[in-house]
C-alpha positions as CSV (number, residue, x, y, z in Angstrom):
1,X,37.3,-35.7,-6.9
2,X,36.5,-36.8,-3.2
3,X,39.6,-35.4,-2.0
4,X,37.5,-31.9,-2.8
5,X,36.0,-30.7,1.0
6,X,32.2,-28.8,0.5
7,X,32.6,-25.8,1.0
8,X,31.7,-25.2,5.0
9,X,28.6,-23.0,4.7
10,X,26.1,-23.3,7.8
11,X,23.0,-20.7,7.9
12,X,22.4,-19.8,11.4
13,X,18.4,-21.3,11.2
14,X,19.5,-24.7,9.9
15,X,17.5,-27.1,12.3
16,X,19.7,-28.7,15.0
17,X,19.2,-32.4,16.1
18,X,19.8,-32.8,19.6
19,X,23.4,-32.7,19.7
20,X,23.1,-29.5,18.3
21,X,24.4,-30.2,15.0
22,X,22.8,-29.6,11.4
23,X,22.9,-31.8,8.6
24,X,26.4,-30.3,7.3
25,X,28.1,-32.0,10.0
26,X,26.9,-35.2,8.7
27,X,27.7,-35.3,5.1
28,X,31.0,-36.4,3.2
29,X,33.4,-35.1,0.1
30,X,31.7,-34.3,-2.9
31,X,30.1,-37.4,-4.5
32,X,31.7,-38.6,-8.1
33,X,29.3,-41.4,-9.0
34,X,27.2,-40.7,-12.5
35,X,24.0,-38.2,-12.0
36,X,21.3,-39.3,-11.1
37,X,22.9,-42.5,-9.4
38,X,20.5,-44.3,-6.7
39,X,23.8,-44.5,-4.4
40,X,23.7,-41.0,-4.2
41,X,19.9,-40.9,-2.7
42,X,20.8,-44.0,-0.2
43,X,23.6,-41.6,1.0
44,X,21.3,-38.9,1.5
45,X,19.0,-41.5,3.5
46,X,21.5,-42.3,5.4
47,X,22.8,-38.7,6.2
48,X,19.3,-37.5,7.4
49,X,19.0,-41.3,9.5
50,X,22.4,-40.1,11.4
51,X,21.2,-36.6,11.9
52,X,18.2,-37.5,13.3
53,X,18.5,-39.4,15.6
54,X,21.6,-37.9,16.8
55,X,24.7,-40.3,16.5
56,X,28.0,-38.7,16.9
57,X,29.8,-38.6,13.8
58,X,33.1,-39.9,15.6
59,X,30.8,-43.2,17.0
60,X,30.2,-43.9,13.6
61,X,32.5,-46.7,11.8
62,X,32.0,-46.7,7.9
63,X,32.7,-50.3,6.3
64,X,33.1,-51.1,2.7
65,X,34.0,-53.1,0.0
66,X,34.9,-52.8,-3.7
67,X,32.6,-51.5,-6.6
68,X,30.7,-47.8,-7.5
69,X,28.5,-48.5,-3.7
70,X,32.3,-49.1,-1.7
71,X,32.4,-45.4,-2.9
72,X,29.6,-44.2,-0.9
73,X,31.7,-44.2,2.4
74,X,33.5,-41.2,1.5
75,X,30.3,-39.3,1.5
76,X,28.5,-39.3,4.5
77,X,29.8,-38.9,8.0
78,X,33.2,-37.4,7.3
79,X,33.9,-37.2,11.2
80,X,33.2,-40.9,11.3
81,X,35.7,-43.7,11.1
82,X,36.0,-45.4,7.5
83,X,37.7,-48.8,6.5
84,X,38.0,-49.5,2.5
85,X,38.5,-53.4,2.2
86,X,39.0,-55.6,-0.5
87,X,37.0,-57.1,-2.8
88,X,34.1,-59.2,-0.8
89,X,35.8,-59.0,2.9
90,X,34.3,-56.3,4.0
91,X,32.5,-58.2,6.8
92,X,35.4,-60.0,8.4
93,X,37.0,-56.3,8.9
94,X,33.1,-55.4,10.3
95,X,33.3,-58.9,13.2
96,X,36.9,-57.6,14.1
97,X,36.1,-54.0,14.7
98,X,32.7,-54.8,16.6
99,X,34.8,-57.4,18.8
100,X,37.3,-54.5,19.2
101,X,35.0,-51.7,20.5
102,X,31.3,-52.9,20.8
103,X,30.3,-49.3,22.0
104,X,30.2,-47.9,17.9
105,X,27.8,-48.1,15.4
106,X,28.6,-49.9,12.5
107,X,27.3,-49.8,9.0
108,X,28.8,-51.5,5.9
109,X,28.2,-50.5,2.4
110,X,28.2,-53.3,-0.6
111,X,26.9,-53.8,-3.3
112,X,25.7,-57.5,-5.5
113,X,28.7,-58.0,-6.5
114,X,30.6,-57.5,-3.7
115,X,28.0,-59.4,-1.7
116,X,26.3,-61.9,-3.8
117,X,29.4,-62.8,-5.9
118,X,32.9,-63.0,-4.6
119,X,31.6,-61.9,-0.9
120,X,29.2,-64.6,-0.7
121,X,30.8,-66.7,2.1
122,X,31.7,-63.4,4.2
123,X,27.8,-62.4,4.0
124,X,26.1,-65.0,5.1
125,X,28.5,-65.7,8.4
126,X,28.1,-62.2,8.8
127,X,24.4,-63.2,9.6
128,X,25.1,-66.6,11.4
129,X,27.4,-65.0,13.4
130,X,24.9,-62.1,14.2
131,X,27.6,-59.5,13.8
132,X,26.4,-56.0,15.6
133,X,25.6,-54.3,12.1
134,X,24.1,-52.1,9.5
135,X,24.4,-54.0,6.6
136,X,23.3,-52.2,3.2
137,X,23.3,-53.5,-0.1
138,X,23.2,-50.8,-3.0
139,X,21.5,-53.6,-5.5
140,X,21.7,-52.4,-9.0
141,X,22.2,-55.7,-10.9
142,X,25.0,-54.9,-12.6
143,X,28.6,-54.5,-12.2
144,X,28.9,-50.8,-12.9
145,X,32.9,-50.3,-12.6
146,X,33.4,-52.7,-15.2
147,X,30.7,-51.4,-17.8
148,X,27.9,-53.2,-16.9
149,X,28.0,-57.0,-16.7
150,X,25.2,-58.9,-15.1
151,X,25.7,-59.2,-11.6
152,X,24.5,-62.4,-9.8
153,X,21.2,-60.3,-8.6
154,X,20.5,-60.1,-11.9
155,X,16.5,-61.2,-13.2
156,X,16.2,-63.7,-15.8
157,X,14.9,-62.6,-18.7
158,X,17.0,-58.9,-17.8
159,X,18.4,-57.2,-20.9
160,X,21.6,-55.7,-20.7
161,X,22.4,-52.5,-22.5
162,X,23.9,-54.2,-25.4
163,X,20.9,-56.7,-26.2
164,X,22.2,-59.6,-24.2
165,X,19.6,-61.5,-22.0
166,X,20.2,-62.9,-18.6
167,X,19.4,-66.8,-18.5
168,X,20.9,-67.3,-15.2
169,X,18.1,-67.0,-11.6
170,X,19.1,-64.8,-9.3
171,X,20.2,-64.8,-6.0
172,X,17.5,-62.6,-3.7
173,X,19.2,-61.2,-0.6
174,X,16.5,-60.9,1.3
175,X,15.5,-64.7,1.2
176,X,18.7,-65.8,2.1
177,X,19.3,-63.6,5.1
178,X,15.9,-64.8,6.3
179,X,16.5,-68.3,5.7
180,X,20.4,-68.0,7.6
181,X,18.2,-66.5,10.5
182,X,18.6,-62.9,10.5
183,X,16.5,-60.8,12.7
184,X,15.9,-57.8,10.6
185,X,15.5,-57.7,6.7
186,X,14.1,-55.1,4.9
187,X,14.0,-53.9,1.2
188,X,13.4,-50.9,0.1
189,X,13.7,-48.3,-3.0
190,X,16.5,-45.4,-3.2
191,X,14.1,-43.3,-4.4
192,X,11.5,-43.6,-1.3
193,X,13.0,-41.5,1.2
194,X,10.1,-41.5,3.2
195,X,10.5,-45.2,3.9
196,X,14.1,-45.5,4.0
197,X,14.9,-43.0,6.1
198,X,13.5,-45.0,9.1
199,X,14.6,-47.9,8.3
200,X,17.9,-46.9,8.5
201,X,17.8,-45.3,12.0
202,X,16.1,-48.8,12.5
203,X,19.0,-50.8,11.4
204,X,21.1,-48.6,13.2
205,X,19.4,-49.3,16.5
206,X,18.7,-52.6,16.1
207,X,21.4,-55.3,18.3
208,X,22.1,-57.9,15.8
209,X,22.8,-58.1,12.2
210,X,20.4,-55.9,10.3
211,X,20.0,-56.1,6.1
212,X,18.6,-53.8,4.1
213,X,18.7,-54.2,0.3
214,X,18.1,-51.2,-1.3
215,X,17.1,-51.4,-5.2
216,X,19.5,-48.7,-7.0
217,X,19.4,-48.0,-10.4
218,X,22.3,-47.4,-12.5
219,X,21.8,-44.7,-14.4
220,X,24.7,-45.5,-16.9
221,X,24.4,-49.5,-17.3
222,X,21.0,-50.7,-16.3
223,X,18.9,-48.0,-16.7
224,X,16.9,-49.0,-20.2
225,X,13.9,-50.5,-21.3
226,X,14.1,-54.2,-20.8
227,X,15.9,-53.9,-17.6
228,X,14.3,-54.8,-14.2
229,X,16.0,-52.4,-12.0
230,X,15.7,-49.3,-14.3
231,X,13.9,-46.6,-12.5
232,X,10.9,-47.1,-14.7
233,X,10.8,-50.8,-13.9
234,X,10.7,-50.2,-10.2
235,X,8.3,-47.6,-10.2
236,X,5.7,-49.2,-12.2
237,X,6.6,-52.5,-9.8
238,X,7.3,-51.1,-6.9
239,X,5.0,-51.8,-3.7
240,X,5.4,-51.0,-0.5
241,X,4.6,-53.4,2.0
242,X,4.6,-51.5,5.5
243,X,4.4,-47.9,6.2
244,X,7.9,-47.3,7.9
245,X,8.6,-45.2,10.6
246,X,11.1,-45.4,13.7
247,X,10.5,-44.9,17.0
248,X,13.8,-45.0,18.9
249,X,14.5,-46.3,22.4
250,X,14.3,-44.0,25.3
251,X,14.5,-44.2,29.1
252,X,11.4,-44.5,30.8
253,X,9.7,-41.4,32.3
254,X,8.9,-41.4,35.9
255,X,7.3,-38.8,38.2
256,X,6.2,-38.3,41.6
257,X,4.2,-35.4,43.1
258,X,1.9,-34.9,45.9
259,X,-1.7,-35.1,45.7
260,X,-3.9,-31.8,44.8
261,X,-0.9,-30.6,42.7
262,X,0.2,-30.2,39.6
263,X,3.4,-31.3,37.7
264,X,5.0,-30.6,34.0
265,X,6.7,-34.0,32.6
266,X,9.4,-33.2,29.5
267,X,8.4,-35.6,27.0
268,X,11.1,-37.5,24.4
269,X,10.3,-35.0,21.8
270,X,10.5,-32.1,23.9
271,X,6.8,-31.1,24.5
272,X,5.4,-30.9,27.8
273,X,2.3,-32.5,29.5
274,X,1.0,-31.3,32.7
275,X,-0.8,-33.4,35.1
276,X,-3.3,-32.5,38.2
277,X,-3.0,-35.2,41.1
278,X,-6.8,-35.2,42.4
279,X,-7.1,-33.9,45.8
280,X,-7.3,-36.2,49.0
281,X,-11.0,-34.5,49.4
282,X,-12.0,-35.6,46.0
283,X,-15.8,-37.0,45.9
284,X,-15.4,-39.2,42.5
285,X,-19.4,-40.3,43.5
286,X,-21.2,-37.2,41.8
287,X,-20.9,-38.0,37.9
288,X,-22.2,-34.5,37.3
289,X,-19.9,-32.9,39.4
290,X,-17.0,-35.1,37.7
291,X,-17.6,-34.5,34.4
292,X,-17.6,-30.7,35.1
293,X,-13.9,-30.8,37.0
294,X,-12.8,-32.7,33.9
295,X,-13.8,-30.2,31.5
296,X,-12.7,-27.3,33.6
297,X,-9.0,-28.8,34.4
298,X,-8.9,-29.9,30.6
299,X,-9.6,-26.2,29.4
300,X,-6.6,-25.1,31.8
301,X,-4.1,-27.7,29.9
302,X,-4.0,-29.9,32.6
303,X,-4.6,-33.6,32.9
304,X,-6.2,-34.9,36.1
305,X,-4.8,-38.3,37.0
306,X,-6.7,-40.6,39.8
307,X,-9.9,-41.9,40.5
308,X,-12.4,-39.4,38.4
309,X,-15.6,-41.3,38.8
310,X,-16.9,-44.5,40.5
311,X,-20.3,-44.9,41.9
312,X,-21.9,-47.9,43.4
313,X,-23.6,-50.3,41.2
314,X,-27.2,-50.9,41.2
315,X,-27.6,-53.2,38.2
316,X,-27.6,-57.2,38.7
317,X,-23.8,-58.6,37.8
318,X,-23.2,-60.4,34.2
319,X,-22.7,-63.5,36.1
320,X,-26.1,-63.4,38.5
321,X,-28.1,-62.1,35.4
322,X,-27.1,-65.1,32.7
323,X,-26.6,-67.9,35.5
324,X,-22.9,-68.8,33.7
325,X,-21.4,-71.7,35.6
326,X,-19.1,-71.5,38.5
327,X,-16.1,-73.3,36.6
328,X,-14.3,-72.4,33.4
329,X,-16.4,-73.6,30.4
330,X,-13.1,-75.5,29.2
331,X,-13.4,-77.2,32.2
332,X,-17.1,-78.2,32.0
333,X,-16.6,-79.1,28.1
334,X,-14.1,-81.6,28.8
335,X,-14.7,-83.7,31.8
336,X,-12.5,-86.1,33.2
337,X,-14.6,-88.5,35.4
338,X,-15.4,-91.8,34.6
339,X,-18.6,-91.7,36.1
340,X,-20.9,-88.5,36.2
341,X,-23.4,-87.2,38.8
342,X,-26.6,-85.7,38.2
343,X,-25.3,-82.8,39.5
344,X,-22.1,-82.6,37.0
345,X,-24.7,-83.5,34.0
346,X,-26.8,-80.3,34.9
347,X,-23.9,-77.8,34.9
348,X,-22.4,-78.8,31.3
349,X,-26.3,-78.7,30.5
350,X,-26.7,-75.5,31.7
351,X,-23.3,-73.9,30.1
352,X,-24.6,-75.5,27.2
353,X,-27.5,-73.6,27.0
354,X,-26.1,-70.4,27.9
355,X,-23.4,-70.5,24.9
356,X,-25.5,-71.8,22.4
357,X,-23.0,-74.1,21.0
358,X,-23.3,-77.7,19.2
359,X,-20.5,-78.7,21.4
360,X,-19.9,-82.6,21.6
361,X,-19.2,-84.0,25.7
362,X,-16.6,-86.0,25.0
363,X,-14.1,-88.8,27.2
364,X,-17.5,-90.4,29.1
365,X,-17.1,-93.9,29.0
366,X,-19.2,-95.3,31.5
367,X,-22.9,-93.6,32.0
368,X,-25.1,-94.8,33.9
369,X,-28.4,-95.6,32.2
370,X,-30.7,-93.8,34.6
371,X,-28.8,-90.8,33.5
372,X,-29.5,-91.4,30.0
373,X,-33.1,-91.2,30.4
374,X,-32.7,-88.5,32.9
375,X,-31.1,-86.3,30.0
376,X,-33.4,-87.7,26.3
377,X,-36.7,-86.5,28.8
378,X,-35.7,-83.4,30.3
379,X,-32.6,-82.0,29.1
380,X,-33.2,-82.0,25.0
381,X,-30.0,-84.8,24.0
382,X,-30.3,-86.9,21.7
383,X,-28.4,-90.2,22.1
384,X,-25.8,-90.2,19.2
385,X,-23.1,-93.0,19.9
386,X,-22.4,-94.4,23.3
387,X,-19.9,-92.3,25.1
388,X,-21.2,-89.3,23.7
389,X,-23.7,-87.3,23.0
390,X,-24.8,-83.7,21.4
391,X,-27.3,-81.0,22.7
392,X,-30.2,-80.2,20.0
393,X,-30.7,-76.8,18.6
394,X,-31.7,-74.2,21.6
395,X,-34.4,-71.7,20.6
């Protein structure tokens, strides 16, 4: 059935993404998985992840393996380049075709089983080797094509559609990708859209291997009570951790324009901001008069940039008002003399009391005792052991 094209029907209002292409351009042959398959939702994720943020469909290289989620390929991105390997080693066609032409996006499709089982090896130096990827597993716990056996991302303590339980512990991809070192890992639900939409364009963006395990029911096989990737399972467990979005990399925006005029700046997203250069004759000394320019320029739509208001101070400095010392307090706390001054003694005293803090003066070996006494009759320390000693509460 994926030989049969969609029929080619494009309203003249679709939205366009900035190539100028609607969402038909970035879809595939008509999908044959079971209804209401969660493959069929990460496909639509990843369709509207393409679309928006603009790839051309002839950039994009389509990697898979074999199982129902090697299927998924053929429906998205038909424009795109597509590569159907063989059981598990779909990542050392991905490290050939990235050393081949590094200017494409790449994103392979697996599934456990092709991944977690017989693909093992090929996954994980996919992620030591940092291949430039989009690596998505359609997790379902079972093996679907072959009516449902327990996959090796399969719970213990799973049911099975016939009754059997699983007693073996699964392998999570998540913690092994983070424990091989991979800089992006994610996990997320085929029915969230909202979330895995931008993690998608994410992945796509990001230069390095990215994961993201998608949880993907099957419908047909693992779908029942007792099963803990079902649909209701997942909902009833599911928590998201971070609320995903994607903000893609642009170039920086720069602009130059003389003083006393104005300029309009195109912004990333296609909205304009206009900005007012104050004039060379500008008094920023009359808050009054200030404030009232503001107001004026910002009921016009513009923004003024400059100096708006500044006006000499008449108020005594934090420093002048509190007394703080002249040197860091790090540097008064921990002093590295062997033998202090009267002097030295007053400014740890005096940061002391400014802070408030029962702080302990510590790496004085050698005192002398005149400045003992000097300290237990005027300063408020109490001699606790020689070599140091603590400041008492300050009201």
């Amino acid at each position: 059935m994926t030989f049969i094209p969609k029929p080619k029907i494009s309203h003249p209002s679709l939205p366009r993404n900035d190539l100028g292409l609607t969402r038909r351009e970035y879809e595939g042959a008509l999908s044959t998985l079971c209804a209401g398959c969660g493959h069929d939702s990460i496909t639509a994720g990843i369709i509207e992840a393409c679309w928006g943020i603009s790839i051309r469909p002839e950039n994009l290289v389509k990697l898979s393996g074999i199982g129902c989620s090697s299927k998924t390929t053929a429906y998205f991105v038909s424009g795109g380049h597509g590569f159907n390997s063989v059981h598990g080693r779909m990542p050392s066609i991905a490290m050939g075709a990235t050393a081949a032409n590094r200017e494409l996006y790449y994103i392979g499709i697996s599934g456990d089983g092709d991944s977690l089982s017989i693909g093992l090896g090929q996954f994980c130096h996919a992620i030591r080797r940092n291949v430039n990827m989009l690596y998505i597993i359609e997790n379902n716990g079972v093996y679907g094509l072959t009516k449902g056996q327990f996959s090796a991302s399969a719970d213990i303590g799973t049911k099975a559609k016939k009754g059997e339980v699983n007693q073996q512990p699964p392998i999570d991809p998540v913690l092994l990708a983070m424990n091989l070192g991979a800089g992006f890992v994610a996990r997320s639900f085929s029915g969230d859209k909202a979330q895995l939409v931008p993690l998608i364009q994410a992945g796509l963006k990001y230069p390095g291997f990215a994961l993201i395990d998608v949880l993907s029911p099957c419908v047909t096989f693992n779908d029942h009570e007792g099963s803990t990737k079902s649909y209701a399972f997942t909902r009833e467990n599911y928590e998201p951790v971070v609320e995903a979005d994607f903000v893609p990399k642009q170039r920086e925006i720069t602009t130059e324009y003389p003083e006393g005029e104005a300029t309009s700046v195109l912004l990333h997203d296609g909205s304009r901001v206009v900005l007012r250069k104050l004039a060379a004759d500008y008094d920023p000394t009359d808050a009054h008069a200030s404030y009232d320019y503001v107001q004026q320029h910002i009921a016009q739509g513009e923004y003024l940039t400059g100096l708006l208001h500044c006006r000499p101070t008449t108020a005594t400095e934090f420093h002048a008002l509190n007394r703080t010392p002249d040197q860091p307090l790090n540097q008064l706390l921990h002093p590295r003399p062997q033998h202090c001054q009267k002097a030295c003694l007053m400014q740890w005293i005096t940061a002391a009391k400014f802070v408030s803090l029962n702080w302990v003066a510590r790496g004085i070996k050698l005192v002398p005792r005149k400045c003992w006494n000097f300290l237990q009759s005027n300063m408020g320390f109490t001699l606790i052991c020689h070599g140091t000693f603590y400041p008492r509460a300050l009201s």
